[in-house]
ROTORFI-692944 format. One record per atom (N, C-alpha, C): atom name; x, y, z. Coordinates in Angstrom, 2 decimals, padded with zeros to 5 digits. Layout:
<sites>
<site atom="CA" X="X" Y="Y" Z="Z"/>
...
</sites>
This chain:
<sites>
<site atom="N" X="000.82" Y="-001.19" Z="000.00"/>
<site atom="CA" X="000.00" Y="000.00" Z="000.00"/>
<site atom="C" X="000.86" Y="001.25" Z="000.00"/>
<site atom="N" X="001.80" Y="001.09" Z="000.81"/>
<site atom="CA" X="002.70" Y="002.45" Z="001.07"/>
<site atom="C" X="003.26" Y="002.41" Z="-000.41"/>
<site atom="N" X="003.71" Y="002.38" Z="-000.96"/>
<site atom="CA" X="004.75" Y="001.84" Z="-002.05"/>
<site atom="C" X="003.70" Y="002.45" Z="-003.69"/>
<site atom="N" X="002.24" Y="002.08" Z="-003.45"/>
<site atom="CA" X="001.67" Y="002.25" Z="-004.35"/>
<site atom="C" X="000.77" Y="003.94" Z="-003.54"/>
<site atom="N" X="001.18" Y="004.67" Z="-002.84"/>
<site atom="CA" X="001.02" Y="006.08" Z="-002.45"/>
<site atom="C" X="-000.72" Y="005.73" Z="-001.86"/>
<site atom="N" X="-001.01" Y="004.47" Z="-001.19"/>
<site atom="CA" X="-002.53" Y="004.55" Z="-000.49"/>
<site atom="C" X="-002.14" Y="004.68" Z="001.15"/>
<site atom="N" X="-003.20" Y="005.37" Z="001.32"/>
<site atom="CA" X="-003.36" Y="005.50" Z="003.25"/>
<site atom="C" X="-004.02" Y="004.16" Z="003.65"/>
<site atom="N" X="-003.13" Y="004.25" Z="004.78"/>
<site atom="CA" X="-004.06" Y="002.84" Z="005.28"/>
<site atom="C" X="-005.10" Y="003.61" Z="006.45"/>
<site atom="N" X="-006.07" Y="002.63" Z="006.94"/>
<site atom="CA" X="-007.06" Y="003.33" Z="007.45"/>
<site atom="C" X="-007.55" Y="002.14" Z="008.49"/>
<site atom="N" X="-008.06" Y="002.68" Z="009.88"/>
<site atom="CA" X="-008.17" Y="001.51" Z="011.38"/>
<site atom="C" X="-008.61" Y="-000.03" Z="010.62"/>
<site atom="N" X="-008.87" Y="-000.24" Z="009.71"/>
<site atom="CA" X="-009.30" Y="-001.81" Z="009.50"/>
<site atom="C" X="-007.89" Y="-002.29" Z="008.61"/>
<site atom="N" X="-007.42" Y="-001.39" Z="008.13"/>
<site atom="CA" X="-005.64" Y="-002.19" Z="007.59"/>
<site atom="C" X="-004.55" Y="-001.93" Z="008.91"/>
<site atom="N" X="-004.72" Y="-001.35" Z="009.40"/>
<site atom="CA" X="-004.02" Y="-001.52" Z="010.83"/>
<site atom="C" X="-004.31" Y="-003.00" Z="011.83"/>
<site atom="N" X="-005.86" Y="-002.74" Z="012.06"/>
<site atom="CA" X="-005.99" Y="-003.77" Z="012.87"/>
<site atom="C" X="-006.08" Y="-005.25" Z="011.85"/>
<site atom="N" X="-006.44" Y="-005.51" Z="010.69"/>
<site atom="CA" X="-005.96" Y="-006.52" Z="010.30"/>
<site atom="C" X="-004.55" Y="-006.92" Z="010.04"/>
<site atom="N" X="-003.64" Y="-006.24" Z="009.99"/>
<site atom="CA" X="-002.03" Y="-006.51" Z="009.49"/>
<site atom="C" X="-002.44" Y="-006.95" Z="011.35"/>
<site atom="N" X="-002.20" Y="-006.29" Z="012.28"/>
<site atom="CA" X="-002.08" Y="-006.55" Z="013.76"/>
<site atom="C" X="-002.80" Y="-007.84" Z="013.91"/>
<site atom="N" X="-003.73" Y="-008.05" Z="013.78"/>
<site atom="CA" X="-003.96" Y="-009.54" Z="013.97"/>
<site atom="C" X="-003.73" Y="-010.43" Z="013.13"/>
<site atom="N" X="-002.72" Y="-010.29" Z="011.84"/>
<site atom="CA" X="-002.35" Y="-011.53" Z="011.25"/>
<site atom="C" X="-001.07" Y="-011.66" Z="011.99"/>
<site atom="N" X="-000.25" Y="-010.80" Z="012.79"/>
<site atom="CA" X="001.00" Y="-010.83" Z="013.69"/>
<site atom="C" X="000.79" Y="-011.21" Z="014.63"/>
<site atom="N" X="-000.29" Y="-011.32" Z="014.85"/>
<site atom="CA" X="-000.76" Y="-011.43" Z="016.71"/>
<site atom="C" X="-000.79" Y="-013.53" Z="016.01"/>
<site atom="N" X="-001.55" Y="-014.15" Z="014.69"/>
<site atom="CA" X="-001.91" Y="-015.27" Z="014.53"/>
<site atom="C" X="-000.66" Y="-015.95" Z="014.17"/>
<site atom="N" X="000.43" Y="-015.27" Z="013.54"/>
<site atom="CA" X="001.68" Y="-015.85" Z="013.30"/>
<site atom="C" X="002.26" Y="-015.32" Z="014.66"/>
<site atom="N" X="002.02" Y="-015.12" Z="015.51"/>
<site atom="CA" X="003.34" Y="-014.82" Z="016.65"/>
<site atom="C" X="004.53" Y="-014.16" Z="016.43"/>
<site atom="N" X="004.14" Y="-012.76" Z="015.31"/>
<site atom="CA" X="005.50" Y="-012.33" Z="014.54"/>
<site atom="C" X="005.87" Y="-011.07" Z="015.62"/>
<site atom="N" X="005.95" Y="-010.61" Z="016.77"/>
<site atom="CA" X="006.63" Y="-009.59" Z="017.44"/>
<site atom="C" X="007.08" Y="-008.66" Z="016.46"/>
<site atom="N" X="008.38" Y="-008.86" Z="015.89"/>
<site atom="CA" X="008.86" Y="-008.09" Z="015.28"/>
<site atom="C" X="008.03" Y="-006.90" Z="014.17"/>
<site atom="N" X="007.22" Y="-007.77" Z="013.39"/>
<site atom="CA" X="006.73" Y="-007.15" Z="012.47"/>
<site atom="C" X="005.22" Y="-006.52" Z="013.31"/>
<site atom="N" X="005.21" Y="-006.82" Z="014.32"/>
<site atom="CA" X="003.47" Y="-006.53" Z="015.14"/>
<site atom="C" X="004.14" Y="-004.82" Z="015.29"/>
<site atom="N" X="005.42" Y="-005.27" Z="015.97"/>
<site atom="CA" X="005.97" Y="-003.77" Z="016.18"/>
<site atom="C" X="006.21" Y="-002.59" Z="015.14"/>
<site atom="N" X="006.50" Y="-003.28" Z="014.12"/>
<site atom="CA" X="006.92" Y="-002.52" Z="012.88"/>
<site atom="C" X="005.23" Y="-001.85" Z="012.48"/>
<site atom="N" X="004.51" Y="-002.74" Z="013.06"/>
<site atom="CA" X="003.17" Y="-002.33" Z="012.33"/>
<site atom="C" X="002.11" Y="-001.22" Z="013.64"/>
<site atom="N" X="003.18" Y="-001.42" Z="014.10"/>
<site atom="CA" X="002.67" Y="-000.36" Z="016.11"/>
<site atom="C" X="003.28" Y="001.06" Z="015.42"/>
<site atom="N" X="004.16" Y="001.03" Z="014.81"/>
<site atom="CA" X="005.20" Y="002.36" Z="015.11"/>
<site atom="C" X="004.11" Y="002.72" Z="013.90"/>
<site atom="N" X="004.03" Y="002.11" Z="012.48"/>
<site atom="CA" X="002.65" Y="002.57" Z="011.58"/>
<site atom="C" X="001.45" Y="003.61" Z="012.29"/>
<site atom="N" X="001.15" Y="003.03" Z="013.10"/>
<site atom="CA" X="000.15" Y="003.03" Z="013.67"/>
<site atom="C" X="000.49" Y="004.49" Z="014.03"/>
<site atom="N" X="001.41" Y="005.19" Z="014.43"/>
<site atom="CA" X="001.81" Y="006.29" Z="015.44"/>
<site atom="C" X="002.39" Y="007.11" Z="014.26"/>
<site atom="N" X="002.41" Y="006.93" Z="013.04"/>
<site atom="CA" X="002.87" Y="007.62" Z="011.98"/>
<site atom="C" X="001.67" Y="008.23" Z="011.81"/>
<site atom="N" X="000.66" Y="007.17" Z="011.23"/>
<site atom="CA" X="-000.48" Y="007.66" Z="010.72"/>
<site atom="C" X="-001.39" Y="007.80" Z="011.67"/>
<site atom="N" X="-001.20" Y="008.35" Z="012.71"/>
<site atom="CA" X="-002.14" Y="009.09" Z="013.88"/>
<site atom="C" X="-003.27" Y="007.91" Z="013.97"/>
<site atom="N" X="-002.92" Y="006.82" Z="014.47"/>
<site atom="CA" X="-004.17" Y="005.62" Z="014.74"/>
<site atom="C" X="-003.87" Y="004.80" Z="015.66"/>
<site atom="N" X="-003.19" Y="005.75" Z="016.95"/>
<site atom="CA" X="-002.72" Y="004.86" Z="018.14"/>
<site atom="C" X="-003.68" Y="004.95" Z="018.81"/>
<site atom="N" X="-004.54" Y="006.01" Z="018.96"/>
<site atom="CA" X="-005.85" Y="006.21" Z="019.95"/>
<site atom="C" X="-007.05" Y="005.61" Z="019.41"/>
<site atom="N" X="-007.12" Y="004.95" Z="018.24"/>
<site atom="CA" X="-008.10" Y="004.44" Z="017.77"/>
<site atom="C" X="-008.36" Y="003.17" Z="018.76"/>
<site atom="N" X="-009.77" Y="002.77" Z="019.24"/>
<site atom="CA" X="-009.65" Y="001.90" Z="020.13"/>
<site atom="C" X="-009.91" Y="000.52" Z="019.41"/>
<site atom="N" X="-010.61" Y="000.27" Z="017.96"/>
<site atom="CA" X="-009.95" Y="-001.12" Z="017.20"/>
<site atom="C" X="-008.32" Y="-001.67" Z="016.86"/>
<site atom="N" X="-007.80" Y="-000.52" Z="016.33"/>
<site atom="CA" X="-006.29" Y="-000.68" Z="016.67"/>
<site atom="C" X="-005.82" Y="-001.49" Z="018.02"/>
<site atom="N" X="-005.83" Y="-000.18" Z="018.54"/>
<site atom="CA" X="-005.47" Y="-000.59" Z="020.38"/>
<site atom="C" X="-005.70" Y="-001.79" Z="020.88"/>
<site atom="N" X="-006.78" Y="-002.40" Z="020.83"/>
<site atom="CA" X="-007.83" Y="-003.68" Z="020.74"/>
<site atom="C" X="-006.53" Y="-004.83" Z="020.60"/>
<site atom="N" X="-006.80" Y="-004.35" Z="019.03"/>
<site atom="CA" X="-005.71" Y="-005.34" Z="018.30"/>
<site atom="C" X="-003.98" Y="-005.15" Z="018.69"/>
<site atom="N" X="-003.61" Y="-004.44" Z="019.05"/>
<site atom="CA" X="-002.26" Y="-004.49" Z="019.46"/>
<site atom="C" X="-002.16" Y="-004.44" Z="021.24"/>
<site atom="N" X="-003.24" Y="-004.56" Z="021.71"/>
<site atom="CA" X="-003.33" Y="-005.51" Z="023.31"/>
<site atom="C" X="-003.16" Y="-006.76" Z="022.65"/>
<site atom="N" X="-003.81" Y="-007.48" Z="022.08"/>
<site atom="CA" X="-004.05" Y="-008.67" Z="021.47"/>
<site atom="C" X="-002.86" Y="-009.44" Z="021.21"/>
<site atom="N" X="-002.23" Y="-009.20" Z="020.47"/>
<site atom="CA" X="-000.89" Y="-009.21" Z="019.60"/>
<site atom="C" X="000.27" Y="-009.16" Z="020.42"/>
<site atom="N" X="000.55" Y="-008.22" Z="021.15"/>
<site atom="CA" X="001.32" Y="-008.09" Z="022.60"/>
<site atom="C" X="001.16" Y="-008.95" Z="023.57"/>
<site atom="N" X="-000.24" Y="-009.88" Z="023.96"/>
<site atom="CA" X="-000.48" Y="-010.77" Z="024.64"/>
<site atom="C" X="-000.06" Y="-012.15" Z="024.05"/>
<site atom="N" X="-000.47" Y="-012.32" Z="022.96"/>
<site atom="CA" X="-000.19" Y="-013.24" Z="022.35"/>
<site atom="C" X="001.41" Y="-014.06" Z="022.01"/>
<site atom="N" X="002.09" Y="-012.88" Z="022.29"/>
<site atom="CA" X="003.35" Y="-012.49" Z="021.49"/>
<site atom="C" X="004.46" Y="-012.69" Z="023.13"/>
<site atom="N" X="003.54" Y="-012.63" Z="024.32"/>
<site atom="CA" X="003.88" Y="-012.89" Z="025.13"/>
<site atom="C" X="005.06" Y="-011.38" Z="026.14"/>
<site atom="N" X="004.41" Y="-010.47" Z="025.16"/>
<site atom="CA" X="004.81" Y="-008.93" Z="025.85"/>
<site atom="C" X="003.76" Y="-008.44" Z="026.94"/>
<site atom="N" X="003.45" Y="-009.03" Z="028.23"/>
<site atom="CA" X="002.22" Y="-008.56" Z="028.98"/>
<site atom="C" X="002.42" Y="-007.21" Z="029.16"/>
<site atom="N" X="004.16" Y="-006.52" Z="029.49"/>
<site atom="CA" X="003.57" Y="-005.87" Z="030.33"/>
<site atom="C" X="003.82" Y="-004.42" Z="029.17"/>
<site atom="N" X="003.88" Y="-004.75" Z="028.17"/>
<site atom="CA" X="003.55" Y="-003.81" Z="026.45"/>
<site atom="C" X="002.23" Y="-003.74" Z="026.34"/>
<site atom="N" X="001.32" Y="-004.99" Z="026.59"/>
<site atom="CA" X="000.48" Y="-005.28" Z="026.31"/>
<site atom="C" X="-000.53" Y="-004.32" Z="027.68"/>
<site atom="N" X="-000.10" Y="-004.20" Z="028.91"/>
<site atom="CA" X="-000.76" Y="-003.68" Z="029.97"/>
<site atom="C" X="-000.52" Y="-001.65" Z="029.55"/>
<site atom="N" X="000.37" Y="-001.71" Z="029.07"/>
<site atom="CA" X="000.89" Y="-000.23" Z="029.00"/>
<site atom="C" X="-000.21" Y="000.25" Z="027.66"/>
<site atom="N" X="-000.12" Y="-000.91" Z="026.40"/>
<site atom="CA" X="-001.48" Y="000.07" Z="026.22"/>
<site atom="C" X="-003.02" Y="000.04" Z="026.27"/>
<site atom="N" X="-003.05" Y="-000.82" Z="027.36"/>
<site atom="CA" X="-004.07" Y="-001.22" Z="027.84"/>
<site atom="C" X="-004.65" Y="000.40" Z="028.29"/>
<site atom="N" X="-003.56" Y="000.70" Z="029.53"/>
<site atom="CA" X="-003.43" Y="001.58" Z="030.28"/>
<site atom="C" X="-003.65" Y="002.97" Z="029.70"/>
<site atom="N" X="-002.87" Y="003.01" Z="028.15"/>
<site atom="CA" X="-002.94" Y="004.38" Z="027.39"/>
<site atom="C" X="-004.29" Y="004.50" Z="026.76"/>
<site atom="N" X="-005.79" Y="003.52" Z="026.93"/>
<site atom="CA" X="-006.75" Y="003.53" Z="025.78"/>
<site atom="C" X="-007.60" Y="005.08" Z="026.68"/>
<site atom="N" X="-007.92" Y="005.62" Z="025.96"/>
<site atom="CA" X="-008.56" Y="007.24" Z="026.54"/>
<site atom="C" X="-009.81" Y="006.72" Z="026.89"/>
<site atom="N" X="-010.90" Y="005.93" Z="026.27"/>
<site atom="CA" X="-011.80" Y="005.44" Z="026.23"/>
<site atom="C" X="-011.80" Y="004.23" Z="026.40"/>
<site atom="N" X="-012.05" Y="003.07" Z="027.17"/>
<site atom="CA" X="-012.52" Y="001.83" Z="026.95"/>
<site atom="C" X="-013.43" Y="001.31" Z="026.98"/>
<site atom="N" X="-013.78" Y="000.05" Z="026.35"/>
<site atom="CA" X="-015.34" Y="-000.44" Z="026.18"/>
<site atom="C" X="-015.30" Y="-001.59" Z="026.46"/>
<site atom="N" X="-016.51" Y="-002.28" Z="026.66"/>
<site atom="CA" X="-016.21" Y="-004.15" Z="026.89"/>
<site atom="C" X="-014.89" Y="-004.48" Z="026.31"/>
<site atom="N" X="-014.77" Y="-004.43" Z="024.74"/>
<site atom="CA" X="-013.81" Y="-005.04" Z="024.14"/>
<site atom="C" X="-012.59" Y="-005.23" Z="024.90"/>
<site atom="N" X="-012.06" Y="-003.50" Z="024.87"/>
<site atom="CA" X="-010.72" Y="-003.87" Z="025.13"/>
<site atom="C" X="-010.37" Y="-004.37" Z="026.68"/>
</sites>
């Protein structure tokens, strides 16, 4: 997407994040966190959702508690 000049938007965030969270890829969950903080979609709470998720999974609790901690809003979900 980047490459071909498209924005990604909270449902290409949180899907790349949960195909990292289903492969157990850390590395690239992160690569796809710092995305997230480029394109102003860290406060989005489907994102967030999904990179608690991914961080748990991935076996980072206490990454995973910190942005638990940062959501401005939370709802059942997260």
């Amino acid at each position: 997407m980047r490459k071909l000049s498209l924005k990604p938007d909270r449902s290409t965030f949180s899907c790349a994040i949960k195909s990292c969270s289903a492969l157990s890829d850390l590395h690239s969950g992160k690569q796809a966190h710092q995305q997230t903080l480029v394109f102003g979609f860290e406060s989005d709470l489907f994102v967030s959702s999904a990179l608690i998720d991914m961080y748990s999974k991935c076996g980072q609790l206490q990454d995973a508690r910190t942005m638990f901690d940062e959501i401005p809003h939370r709802n059942v979900i997260s």
